[in-house]
Structure formats: structure tokens, C-alpha cells
N, C-alpha and C positions, 0 to 999 in steps of 0.2 A: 275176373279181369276183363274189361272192357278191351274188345277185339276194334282194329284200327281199319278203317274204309280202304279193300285196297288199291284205288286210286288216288289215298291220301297222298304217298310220297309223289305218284305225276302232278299233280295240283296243286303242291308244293314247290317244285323244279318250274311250273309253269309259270308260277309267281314268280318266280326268280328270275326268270329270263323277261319276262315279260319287265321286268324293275332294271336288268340290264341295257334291255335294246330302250329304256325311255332314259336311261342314265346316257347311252351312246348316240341318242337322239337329241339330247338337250340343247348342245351350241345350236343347230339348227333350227331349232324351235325354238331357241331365242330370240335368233337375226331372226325369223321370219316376224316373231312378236314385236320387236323391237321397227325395223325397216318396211313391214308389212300389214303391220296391228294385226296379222294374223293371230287367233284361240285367246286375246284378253276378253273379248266379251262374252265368252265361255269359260272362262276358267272356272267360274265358281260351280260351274253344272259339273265339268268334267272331275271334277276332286268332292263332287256330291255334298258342297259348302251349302248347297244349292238344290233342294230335290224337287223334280215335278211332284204335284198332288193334283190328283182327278177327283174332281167333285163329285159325288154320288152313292150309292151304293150296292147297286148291281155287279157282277163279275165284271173283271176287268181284260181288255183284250190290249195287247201289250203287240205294239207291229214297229218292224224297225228294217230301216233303211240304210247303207252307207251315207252315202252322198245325193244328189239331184235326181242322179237317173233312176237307182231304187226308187225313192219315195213317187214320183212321178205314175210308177206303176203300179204302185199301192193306190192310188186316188180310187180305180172302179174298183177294188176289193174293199176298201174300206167304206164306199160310199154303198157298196149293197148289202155289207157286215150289216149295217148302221139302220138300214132301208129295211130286213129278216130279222133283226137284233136290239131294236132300240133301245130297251132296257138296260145292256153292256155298257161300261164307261169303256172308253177306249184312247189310247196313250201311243203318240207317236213319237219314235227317236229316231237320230241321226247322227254321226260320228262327226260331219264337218259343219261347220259355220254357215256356208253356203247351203247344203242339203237342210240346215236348223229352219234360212232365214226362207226355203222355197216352203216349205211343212206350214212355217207361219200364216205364210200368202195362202198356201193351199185348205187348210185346214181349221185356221183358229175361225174361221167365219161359220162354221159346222159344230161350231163350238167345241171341238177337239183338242185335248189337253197335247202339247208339244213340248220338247225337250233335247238336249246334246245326251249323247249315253253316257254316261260316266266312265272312269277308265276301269278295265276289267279286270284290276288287283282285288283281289280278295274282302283287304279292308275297306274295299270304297264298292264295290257293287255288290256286294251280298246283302247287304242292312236296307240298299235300296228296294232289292229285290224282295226280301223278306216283308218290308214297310208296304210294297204297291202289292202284292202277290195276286199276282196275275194268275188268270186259269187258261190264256190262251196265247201264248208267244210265238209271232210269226217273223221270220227273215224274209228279207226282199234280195234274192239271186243269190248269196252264202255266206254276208257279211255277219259269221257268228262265233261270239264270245264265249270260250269254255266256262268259262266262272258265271257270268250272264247265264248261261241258257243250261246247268246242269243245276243251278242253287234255284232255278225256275221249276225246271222239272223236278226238283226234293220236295218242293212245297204242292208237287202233285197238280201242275202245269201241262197240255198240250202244247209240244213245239214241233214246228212246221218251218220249214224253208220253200217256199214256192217262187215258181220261175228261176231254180238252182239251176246254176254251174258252177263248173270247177277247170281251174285252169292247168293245165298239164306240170307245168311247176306245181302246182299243188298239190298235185295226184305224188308226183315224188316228194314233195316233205310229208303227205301224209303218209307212205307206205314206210318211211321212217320209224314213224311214230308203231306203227303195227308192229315192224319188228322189233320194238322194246315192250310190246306186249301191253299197246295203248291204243283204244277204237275211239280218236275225236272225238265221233259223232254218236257213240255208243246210245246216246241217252236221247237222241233227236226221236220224235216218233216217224216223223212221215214226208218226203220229199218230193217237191212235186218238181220236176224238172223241163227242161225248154226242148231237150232231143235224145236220140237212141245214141250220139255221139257222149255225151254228160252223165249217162244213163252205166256206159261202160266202164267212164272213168271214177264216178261211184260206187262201184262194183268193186272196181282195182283196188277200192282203201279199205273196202271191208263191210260196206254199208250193205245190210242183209237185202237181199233183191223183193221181199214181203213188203219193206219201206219205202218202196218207189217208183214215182209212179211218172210216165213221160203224157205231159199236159201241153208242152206247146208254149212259143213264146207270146207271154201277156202284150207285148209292146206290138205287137200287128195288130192287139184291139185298140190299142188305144189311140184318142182323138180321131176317130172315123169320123170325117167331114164330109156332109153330103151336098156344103154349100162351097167348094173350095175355089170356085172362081169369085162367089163375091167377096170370099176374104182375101183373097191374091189381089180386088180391083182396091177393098178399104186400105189393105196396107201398102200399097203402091202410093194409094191416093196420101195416106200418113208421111209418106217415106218422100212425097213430094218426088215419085221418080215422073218424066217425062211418060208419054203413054207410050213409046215406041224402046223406049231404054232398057237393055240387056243390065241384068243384075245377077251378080253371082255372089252365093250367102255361103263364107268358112265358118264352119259351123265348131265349135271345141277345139279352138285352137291351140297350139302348144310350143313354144320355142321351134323344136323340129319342124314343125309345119312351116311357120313362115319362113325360113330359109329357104325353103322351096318354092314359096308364095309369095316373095318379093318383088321378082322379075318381073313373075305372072301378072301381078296387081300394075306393075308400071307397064306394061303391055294393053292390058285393059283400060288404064286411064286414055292412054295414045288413042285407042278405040274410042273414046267417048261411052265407054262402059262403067257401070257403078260395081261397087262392090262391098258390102258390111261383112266385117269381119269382130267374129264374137270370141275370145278370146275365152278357154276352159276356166284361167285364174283370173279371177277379176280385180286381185288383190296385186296382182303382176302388170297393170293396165302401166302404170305409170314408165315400166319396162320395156313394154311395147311402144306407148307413143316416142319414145329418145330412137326407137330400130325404126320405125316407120319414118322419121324425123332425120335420119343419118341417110336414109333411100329416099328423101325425095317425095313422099307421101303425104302428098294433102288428107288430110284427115280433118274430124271433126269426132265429139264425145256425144255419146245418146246422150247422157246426163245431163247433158248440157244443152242438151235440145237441137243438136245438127241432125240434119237431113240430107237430100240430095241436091235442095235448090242449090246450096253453096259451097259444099265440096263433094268430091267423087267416092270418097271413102269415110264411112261410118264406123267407128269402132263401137262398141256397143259394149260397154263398163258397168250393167247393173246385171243381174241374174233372173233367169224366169221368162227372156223373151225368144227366145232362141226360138223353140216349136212353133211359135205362132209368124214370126219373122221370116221361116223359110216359106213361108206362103207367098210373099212378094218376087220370089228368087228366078232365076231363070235357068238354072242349073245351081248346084250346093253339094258342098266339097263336105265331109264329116272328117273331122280333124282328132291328133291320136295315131294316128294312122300310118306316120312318116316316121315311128319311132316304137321300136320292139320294147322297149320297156314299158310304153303307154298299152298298145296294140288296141285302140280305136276305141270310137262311143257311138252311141246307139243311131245306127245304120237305118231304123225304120222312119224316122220324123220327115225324111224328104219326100218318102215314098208317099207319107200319110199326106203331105201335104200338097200332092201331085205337083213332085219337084224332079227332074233326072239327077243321079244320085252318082258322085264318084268320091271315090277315096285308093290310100295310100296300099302298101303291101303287107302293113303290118296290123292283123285282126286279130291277133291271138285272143284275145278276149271276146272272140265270136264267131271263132273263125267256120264252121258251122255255118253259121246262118248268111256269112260271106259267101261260103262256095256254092249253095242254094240259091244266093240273090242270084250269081252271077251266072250258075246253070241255067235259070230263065229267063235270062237278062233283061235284070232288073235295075242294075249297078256294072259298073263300069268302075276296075281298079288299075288305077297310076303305077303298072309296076315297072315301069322303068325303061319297056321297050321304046315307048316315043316320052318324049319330053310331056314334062304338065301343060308346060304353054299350048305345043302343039295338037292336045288332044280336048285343052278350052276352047282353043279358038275354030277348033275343028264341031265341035259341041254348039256354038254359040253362031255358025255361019250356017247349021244345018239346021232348021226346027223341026223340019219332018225327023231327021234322027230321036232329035229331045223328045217328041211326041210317041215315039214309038216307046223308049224306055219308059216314059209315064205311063203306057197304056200296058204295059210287061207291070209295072211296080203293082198297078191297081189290079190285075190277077193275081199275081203274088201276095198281094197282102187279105185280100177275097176268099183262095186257098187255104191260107192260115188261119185264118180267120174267128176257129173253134176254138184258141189255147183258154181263154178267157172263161170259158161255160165251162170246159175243161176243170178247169183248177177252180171253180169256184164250187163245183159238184164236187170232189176229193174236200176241200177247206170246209166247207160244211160237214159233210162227213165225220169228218175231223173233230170241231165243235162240240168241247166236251158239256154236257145235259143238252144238248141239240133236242133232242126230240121233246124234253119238258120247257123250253123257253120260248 
């Protein structure tokens, strides 16, 4: 009698919820398909109508991202994979549209196979998984699929989450899952994680402390500019700002945000200050200009080719320029941050861009590396004691201030500076026939 896997029936139940919450998700991802064109030009990836194929025939290294800011940080891992590994075909995914169409920009010129992941139902990622069978599967921070990344490791796959965390809500529906006598992550081999904080909360679900390893976050290596005023002078000079013009860059914006960045921004126009605001959904732009348009906000669309000479406010409606855009900035706000549900996006691009850096109260999603920034002050957070306004225009009338925080962010990120070598000595490691290839 053939004896039953006994994690068949969780993997079962996981299917099943997993078919519920996208049955209980569907109006919404209608209107958004319908009002937004949001996932029609994915759908056929995501229901695996549609499967990537990597050309070649070497092992295949299989790395995936959420969204933007994952893949962003896979670039120097994958680019020195690539550099130690040439022989590897390697396959990058992404769960949204936006993170598909950055991978695109980023990678298909590397000649790197790219893709949406499929949805993690049984009958639609296993046959992919089976079809590519990867020997090396990495997650970018913990965006991982039980059916993905357990039918990976059957077929006798290394899987690897590097620069993981986990968000305190997580830590409680994992410990859930434990007391039904269920380990997630049972099957991951090796974690390389961003602090001793993430470190504890991976501990708390169960994850053997032998699998883990604190490496440091990737995002303080990346984009280390040793030239960052002549790109602060080319994008200014792009952006058509005066040469004496304060410019303040909202970096992942979000509904919440601007409600508290409305006033600010008509305050700054009165100033004769500019301001580009880069909005998180690009797909939501059309949202924003009717709120900007109800306040009085001259604006103008990157898309459409505005700049400074003609209005004061840039919205910026395409994806991919954000990082390079705070180089113009005079200060830059990281958005997220004014809404506990969001709890913020990546804190290091102002630093990196020798930009002074503030944001809202809500970092839950990093909060770690928040109370570090701000212990060296590095960043400066809006929590509430003085108004936004008050503490921009207090920002923007002091440059020795701003000067000071810029020269805190570039030790700050100097310090950190190891996670990178770090985790790329653990990933190798890792690297199954490493020593014969």
C-alpha cells in the first residue's frame, strides 16, 4: 500500500485557500483589470498559458523577485552569478507587471530569460516547475511560494531566500501554521538574512538556527556612486531645473501620502520650489492627476516630456527612474510610510544618492534598518511632533543641516557596506556542483 506524503493533506488545504482568497479577490481584480488594464498583459504567464523557456543547456538558476525593489537587488547577484557561472542559464520572475516590465529593462539585454510567476496552485506551477527544473532557486527578501519552492526542492533544487525578512504579522500566521504541526519553510535550505532583528523572528517560526545566516542588507551596496554630483548636475540640467532651484523628490507615493503632501507641495510652489512626485502605482496616475487638479496643482507628465521650465510639479507615470531621479533632489521624502498597512519602501536610494532623507512613522517593513538610520542620523522621521511643512521648509532654509545628514547617510551606508560580499560568499557556498563548474 502506497503510504501518503505527510504533508499531502497541508498542501491540499493550501490549495484550497489559496482558490478561495483568489475567488474572494476576484471583483477587485476585475475593476482593477477593467479601470486600470492592470494583469491582461500577464494573464497568460500567470495561468502558465504561457511558459518562459531558457535557451540553453547548462543548470538552470531560477531567482525571483516580488516586485521592483526585489529584483533591483538581484541585479549585482545575478550579474556576478553570471560573471563565476557563465555556463548556467538563468530565469528571472516577478509576481507584478511593474517588477515583469523593470526585469525586462534590466536584464533581457544580459540576455536573461524573464517572466510573471505563475500562480502557485498546484495545477499551474508544478508542470512549470517540473518542465524548467531548476537546480538553484533564490528568493529576493521572502516573497516564497509553498508549491513553487517545495515541487523545486522534490526535483533536488537548492533554495535560498537572501536579504530575508519577515514581518511581525508574519511571524504570527507562521507560528499558526506550527501549531497545526506545519514548518513553511521546512524545505528551504539556507537563509541569508539583513539583521539579528529577522534573525529572531525566524527562529520564532521554527526555522532551524543551522539555516541562517545574518549577511547584512544588499540595498546599502547597491548603486554606489563615486560620481554623484556630476549626476545630481546631468539630471538637474535634464529636469531643466534653474541652477539655484530647491527640488524636493516623493519617492513611492501612495494615496496616504499625498493627503499629507498636498499642502506641502502648494507651499513649495509659493516658494518658487519644484517638486517630482513619483507615484508607487503607475497604473493609479490617472487618480492622481484629477487630486492634484482638485488642489490647484500645476503639474505636467514625464511621459509626456514635462520638466521644470513649464510647471513646477513633474509627476513622473513610467517606472524605473526613481533611483536615478533622486540624484537631482534637494531633500526626498520615501513614500509608504504615512500608512501602517504599506509601512514604507526602500529607505537606502536617497542615501545612495547623497540625498537628506525623510519619511513617515510607518516602517514596519524595515523598521530595523529605520531605527539604525535614525540612531546615526542618517534620516529624519515625520512623526508627528512638528507638522511636514514645518520640518521641509526648515530642511530646505538650512543647507548646512541637509549637508550634515548627507555626510551621516555616506558613513552609514560605508559601515554597511559588507552585506553584499556577505551574501554572495553564503550564495556561493550554496551553489550546488559549485566546486566542479
Amino acid at each position: 500500500m502506497t503510504r501518503r506524503n505527510p504533508n499531502y493533506m497541508f498542501r491540499y488545504l493550501y490549495d484550497i485557500c489559496l482558490i478561495g482568497a483568489f475567488i474572494i479577490a476576484l471583483p477587485k481584480l476585475a475593476y482593477k483589470m477593467c479601470v486600470y488594464g492592470k494583469y491582461k498583459k500577464s494573464l497568460f504567464q500567470r495561468f502558465a498559458l504561457k511558459r518562459p523557456k531558457v535557451p540553453g543547456t547548462g543548470p538552470l538558476a531560477w531567482f525571483h523577485g516580488a516586485s521592483v525593489g526585489e529584483l533591483r537587488l538581484l541585479l549585482p547577484v545575478i550579474e556576478q552569478f553570471c560573471e563565476e557561472f557563465p555556463h548556467w542559464r538563468c530565469l528571472i520572475t516577478s509576481c507584478t507587471e511593474s517588477g515583469f516590465d523593470l526585469a525586462k529593462q534590466l536584464f533581457d539585454p544580459k540576455g536573461i530569460t524573464t517572466s510573471i510567476l505563475p500562480l502557485d496552485f498546484s495545477l499551474i506551477i508544478k508542470p512549470v516547475v517540473r518542465k524548467l527544473s531548476p537546480a538553484l532557486l533564490v528568493f529576493s527578501e521572502g516573497d516564497c511560494w509553498l508549491n513553487f519552492f517545495e515541487e523545486a526542492k522534490r526535483l533536488g533544487a537548492t533554495t535560498l531566500v537572501i536579504n530575508g525578512r519577515m514581518s511581525e504579522k508574519s511571524v504570527r500566521n507562521f507560528k499558526i501554521l506550527r501549531r497545526l504541526g506545519k514548518n513553511y519553510f521546512a524545505s528551504m535550505d539556507r537563509f541569508l538574512l539583513q539583521d539579528e532583528v529577522y534573525r529572531e523572528r525566524f527562529l520564532a517560526v521554527g526555522i532551524p538556527e543551522s539555516k541562517l545566516r545574518v549577511t547584512g542588507n544588499i540595498k546599502t551596496y547597491l548603486g554606489k556612486c563615486p560620481f554623484i554630483d556630476l549626476e545630481r548636475k546631468g539630471w538637474r540640467e535634464r529636469l531643466r531645473l534653474p541652477e539655484s532651484a530647491e527640488l524636493v523628490v516623493l519617492g513611492s507615493m501612495h494615496p496616504t501620502d499625498a493627503e499629507k503632501w498636498l499642502p506641502v507641495v502648494q507651499q513649495l510652489i509659493r516658494r518658487k520650489a519644484y517638486v517630482l512626485w513619483v507615484p508607487r502605482h503607475i497604473e493609479k496616475t490617472k487618480d492622481l492627476q484629477e487630486y492634484l487638479s482638485k488642489g490647484n496643482i500645476p503639474f505636467g507628465l514625464w511621459s509626456r516630456g514635462a520638466n521644470f521650465h513649464n510647471v513646477p510639479v513633474v509627476v513622473v507615470d513610467e517606472i524605473g527612474w526613481l533611483k536615478e531621479l533622486y540624484f537631482a533632489g534637494d531633500l526626498a521624502f520615501v513614500g509608504g510610510t504615512f500608512d501602517s498597512k504599506i509601512g514604507g519602501h526602500n529607505l537606502l536610494e536617497p542615501l545612495q544618492c547623497g540625498v537628506p532623507l525623510i519619511f513617515g512613522p510607518h516602517i514596519t517593513s524595515q523598521s530595523e534598518l529605520a531605527q539604525r538610520l535614525l540612531m546615526n542620523g542618517a534620516g529624519l522621521c515625520l512623526d508627528g511632533t512638528k507638522s511636514v511643512e514645518s520640518v521641509v521648509m526648515f530642511l530646505l532654509d538650512n543647507p548646512k543641516v541637509r549637508e550634515a545628514y548627507i555626510e551621516k547617510g555616506k558613513i552609514f551606508l560605508s559601515e554597511e557596506g559588507l552585506a553584499f560580499e556577505r551574501t554572495w560568499a553564503e550564495l556561493k557556498d550554496a551553489i550546488p556542483l559549485c566546486k566542479n563548474t
